[in-house]
C-alpha positions as CSV (number, residue, x, y, z in Angstrom):
1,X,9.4,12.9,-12.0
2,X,6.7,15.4,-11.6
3,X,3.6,14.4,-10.6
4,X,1.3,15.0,-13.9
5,X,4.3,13.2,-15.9
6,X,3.4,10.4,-14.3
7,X,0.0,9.3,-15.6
8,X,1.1,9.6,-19.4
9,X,4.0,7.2,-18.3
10,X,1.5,5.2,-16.9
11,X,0.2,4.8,-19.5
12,X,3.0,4.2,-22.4
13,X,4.2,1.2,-19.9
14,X,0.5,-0.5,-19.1
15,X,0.6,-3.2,-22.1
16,X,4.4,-4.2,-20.6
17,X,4.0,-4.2,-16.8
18,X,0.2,-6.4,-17.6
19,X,2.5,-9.1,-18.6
20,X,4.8,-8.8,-15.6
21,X,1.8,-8.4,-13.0
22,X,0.1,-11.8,-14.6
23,X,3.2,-13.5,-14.2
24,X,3.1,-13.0,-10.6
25,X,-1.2,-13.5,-10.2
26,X,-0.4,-16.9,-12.0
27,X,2.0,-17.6,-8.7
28,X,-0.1,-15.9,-6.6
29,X,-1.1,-19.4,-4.9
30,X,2.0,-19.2,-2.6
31,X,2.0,-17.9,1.2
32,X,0.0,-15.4,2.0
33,X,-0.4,-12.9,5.0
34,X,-1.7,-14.1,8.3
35,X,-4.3,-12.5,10.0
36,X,-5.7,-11.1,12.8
37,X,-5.9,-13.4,15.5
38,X,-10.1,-13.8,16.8
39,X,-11.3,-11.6,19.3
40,X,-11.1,-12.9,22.9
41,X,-14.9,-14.4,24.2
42,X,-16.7,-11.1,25.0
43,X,-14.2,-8.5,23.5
44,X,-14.6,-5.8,21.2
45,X,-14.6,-6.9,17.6
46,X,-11.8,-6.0,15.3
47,X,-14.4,-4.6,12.9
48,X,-17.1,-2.3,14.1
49,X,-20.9,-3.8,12.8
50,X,-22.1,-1.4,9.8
51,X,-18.6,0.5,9.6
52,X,-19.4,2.5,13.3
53,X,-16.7,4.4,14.4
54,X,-15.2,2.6,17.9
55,X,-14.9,5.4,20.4
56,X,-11.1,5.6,22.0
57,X,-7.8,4.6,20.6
58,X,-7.2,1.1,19.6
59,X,-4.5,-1.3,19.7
60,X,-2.4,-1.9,16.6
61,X,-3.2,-5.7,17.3
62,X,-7.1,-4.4,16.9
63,X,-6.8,-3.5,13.5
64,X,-3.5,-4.5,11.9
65,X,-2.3,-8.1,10.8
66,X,0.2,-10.4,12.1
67,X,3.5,-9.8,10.1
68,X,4.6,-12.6,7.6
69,X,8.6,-12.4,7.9
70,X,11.0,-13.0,10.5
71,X,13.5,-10.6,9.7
72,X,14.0,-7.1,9.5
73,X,16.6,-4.2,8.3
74,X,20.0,-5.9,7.1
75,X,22.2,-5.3,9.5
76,X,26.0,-5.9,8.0
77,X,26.7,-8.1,4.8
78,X,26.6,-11.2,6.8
79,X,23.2,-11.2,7.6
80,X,21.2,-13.4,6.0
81,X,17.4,-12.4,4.5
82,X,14.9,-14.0,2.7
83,X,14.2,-13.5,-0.6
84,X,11.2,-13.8,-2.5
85,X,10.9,-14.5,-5.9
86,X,6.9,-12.7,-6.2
87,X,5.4,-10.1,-4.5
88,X,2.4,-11.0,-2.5
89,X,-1.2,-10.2,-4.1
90,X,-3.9,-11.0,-1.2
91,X,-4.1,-11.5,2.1
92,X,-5.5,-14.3,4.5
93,X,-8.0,-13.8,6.9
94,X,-10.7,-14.9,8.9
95,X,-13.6,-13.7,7.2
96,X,-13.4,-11.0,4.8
97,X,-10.7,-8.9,5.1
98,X,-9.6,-6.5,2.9
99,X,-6.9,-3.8,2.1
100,X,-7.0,-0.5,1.0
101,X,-3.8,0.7,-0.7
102,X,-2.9,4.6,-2.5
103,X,0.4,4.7,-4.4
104,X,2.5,8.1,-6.1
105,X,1.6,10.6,-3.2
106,X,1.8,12.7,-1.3
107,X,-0.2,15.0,-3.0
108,X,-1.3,18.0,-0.9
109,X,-4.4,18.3,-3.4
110,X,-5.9,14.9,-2.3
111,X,-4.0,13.0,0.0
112,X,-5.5,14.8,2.9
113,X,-8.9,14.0,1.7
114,X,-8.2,10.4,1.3
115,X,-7.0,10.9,5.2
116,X,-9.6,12.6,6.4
117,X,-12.2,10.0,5.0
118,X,-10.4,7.3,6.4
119,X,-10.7,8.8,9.9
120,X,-14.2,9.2,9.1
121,X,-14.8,5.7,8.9
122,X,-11.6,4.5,11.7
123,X,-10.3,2.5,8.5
124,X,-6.3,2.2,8.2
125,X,-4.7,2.0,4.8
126,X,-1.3,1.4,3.0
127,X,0.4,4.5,1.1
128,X,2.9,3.3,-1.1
129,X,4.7,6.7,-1.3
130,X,7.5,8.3,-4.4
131,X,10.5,9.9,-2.5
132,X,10.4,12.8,-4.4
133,X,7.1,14.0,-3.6
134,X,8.2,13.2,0.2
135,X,10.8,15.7,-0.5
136,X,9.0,18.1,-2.1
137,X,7.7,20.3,0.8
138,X,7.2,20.9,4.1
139,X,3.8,20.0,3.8
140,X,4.5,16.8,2.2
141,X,6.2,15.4,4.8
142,X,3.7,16.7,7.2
143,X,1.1,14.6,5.3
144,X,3.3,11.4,5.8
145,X,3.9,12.1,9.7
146,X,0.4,12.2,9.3
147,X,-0.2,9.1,7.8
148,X,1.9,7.2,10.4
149,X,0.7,8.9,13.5
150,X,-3.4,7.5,12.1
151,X,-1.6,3.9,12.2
152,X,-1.5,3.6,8.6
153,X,1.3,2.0,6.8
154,X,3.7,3.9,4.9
155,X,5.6,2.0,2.1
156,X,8.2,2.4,-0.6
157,X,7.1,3.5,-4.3
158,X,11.0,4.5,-5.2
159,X,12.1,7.4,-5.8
160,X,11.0,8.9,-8.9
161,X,8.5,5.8,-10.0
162,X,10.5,4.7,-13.0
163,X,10.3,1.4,-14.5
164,X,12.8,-0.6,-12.5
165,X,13.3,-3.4,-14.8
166,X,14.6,-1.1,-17.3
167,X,17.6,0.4,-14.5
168,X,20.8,-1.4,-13.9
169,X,21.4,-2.7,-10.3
170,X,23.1,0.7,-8.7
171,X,20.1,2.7,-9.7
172,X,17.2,0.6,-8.7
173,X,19.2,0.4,-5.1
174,X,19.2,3.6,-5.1
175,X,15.6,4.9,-5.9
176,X,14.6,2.4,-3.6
177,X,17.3,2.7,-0.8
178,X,17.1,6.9,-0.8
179,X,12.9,6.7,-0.9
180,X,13.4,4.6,2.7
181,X,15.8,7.1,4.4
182,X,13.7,9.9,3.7
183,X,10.8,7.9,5.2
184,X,13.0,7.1,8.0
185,X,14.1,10.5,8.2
186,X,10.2,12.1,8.0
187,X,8.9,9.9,10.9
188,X,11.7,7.8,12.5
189,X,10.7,4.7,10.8
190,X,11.8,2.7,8.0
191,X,9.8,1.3,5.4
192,X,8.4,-2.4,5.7
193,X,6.7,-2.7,2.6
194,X,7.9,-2.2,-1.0
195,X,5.6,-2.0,-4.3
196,X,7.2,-1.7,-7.2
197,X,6.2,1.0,-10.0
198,X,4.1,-0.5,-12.9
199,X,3.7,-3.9,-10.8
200,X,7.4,-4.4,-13.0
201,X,9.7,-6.3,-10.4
202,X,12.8,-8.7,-11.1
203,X,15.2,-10.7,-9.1
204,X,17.5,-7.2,-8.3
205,X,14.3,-5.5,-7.1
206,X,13.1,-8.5,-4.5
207,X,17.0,-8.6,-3.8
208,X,17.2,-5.1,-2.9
209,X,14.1,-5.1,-1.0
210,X,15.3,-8.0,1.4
211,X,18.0,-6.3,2.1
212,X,16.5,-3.1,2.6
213,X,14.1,-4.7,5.2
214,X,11.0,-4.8,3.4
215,X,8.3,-7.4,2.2
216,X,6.9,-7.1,-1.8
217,X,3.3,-6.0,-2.1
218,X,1.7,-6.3,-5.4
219,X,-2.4,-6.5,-5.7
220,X,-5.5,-7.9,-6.4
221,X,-8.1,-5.8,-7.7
222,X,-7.1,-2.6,-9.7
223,X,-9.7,0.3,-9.7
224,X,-7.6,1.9,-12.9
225,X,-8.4,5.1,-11.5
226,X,-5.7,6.5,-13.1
227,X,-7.5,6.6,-16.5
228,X,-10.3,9.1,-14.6
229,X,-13.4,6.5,-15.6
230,X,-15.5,8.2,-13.4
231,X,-16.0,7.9,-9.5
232,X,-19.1,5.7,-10.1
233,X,-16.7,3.4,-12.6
234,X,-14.5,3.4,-9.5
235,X,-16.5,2.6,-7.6
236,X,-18.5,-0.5,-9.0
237,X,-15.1,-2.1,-9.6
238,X,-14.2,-2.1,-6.2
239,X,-17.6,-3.5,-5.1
240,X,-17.6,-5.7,-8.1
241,X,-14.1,-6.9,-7.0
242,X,-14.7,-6.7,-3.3
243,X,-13.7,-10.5,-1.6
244,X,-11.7,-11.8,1.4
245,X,-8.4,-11.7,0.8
246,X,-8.7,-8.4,-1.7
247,X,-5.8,-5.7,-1.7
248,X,-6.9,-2.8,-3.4
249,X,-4.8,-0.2,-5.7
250,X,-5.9,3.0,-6.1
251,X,-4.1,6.6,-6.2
252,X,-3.9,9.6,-4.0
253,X,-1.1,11.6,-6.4
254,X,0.3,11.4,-9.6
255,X,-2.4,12.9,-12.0
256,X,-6.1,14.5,-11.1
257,X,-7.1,12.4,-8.1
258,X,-10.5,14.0,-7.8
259,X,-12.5,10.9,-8.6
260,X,-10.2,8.5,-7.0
261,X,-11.5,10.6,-3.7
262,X,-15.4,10.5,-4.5
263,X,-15.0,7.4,-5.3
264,X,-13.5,6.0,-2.0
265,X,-16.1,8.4,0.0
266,X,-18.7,6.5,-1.7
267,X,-17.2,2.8,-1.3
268,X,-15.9,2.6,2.0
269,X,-19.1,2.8,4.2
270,X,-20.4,0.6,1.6
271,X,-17.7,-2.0,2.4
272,X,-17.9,-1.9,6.1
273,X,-21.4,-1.8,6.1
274,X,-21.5,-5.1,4.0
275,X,-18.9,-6.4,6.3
276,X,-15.8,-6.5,5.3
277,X,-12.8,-5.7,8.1
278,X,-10.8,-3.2,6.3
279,X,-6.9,-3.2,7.6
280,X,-3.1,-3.4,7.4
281,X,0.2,-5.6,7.9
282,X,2.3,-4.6,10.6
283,X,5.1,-1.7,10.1
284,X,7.6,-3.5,12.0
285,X,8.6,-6.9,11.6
286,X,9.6,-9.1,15.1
């Protein structure tokens, strides 16, 4: 799917995938991500008072949270793998902890802003990625070596972001199987997280995504970016919605981006300088 087509599907398949996403919020009481484990007695804290950079690389443990399965990548059909039945919506964690997440890119037009301000600020993020655009240039896949080499988390957004629940089994496999191995292939790592497109997901897709090695990530607060409300509107939903626990959805392809960007370069020092530790789940599971 090109990129532009994707906001007008977006937007034909809202009133649907609301009802899907409150299904899952109204079970959204069930386990939820463990954190970061408190900073030894005189160590550096995890998150930097008034959103300061911390000078020198730092340990995934530093800024990166425990991870919340004990398997990984099926490895033959008689390996066994859980399966959930909901995709997680927050996370857990002592004090307020947050995520930021960015779903359709890469986009060479604004994914490497969104990068660069994150490096501004030494913040980590999740980028919930569309095969396709992987595969779409040289420059793409740059931008996700990219993302992995910051220590952000690079997840699996399909293939060409169609409405899975609307696929038969071979095809949601394989918009979900091909988006990992071109991950895999791009930076030598498979995919540990999955989000479906739309927030649509159904037994095949949590199925599929067990077996594929990967944990369902829905979220909390949506920014709706994608309807271009304005960076200020942006904005002022996130703070509005900022609270422990919060995973955030916004966009770094998939339509005009511009205001998603301003946006983020205007809420993110706001965040960390009211606080809040802004991080990720592991890549790999143990």
């Amino acid at each position: 799917m090109k990129k532009d087509q994707m906001l007008s599907r977006r937007k034909a398949l809202l009133v649907g995938s609301a009802a899907v996403l409150g299904a899952a919020g109204a079970a959204g009481t069930a386990r939820l991500l463990a954190a970061d484990p408190a900073p030894p007695p005189g160590g550096p804290s995890p998150n930097p008072a008034a959103g300061a950079p911390q000078t020198g690389a730092l340990r995934p443990s530093a800024y990166r949270l425990r991870p919340i399965a004990g398997h990984g990548p099926v490895r033959g059909t008689a390996a066994r793998t859980l399966v959930r039945h909901e995709p997680f919506l927050r996370i857990a964690g002592r004090g307020p902890t947050m995520v930021l997440t960015f779903d359709d890119g890469p986009d060479p037009r604004y994914t490497p802003d969104v990068l660069r301000t994150l490096k501004t600020h030494d913040v980590r993020a999740m980028f919930f990625v569309c095969g396709a655009m992987v595969a779409e240039s040289a420059e793409n896949r740059d931008m996700v070596r990219e993302m992995a080499d910051e220590g952000h988390i690079v997840g699996n957004h399909t293939w060409s972001h169609p409405l899975l629940t609307r696929l038969r089994r071979s095809a949601i496999r394989s918009e979900m199987e091909r988006t990992s191995e071109i991950i895999e292939k791009t930076y030598g790592e498979r995919p540990g997280w999955f989000r479906a497109p739309y927030g649509a997901w159904n037994r095949a897709v949590f199925e599929f995504g067990a077996e594929l090695g990967m944990e369902p990530l829905a979220w909390t607060l949506d920014t709706l970016d994608w309807q271009e409300p304005g960076a200020r509107t942006i904005e002022r939903r996130v703070m509005r919605g900022a609270a422990p626990g919060v995973v955030v959805l916004a966009h770094d392809a998939g339509g005009d981006r511009s205001q998603s960007v301003r946006a983020l370069r205007d809420y993110l020092p706001r965040l960390l300088d009211s606080g809040y530790h802004l991080t990720v789940p592991w890549r790999q599971f143990t």
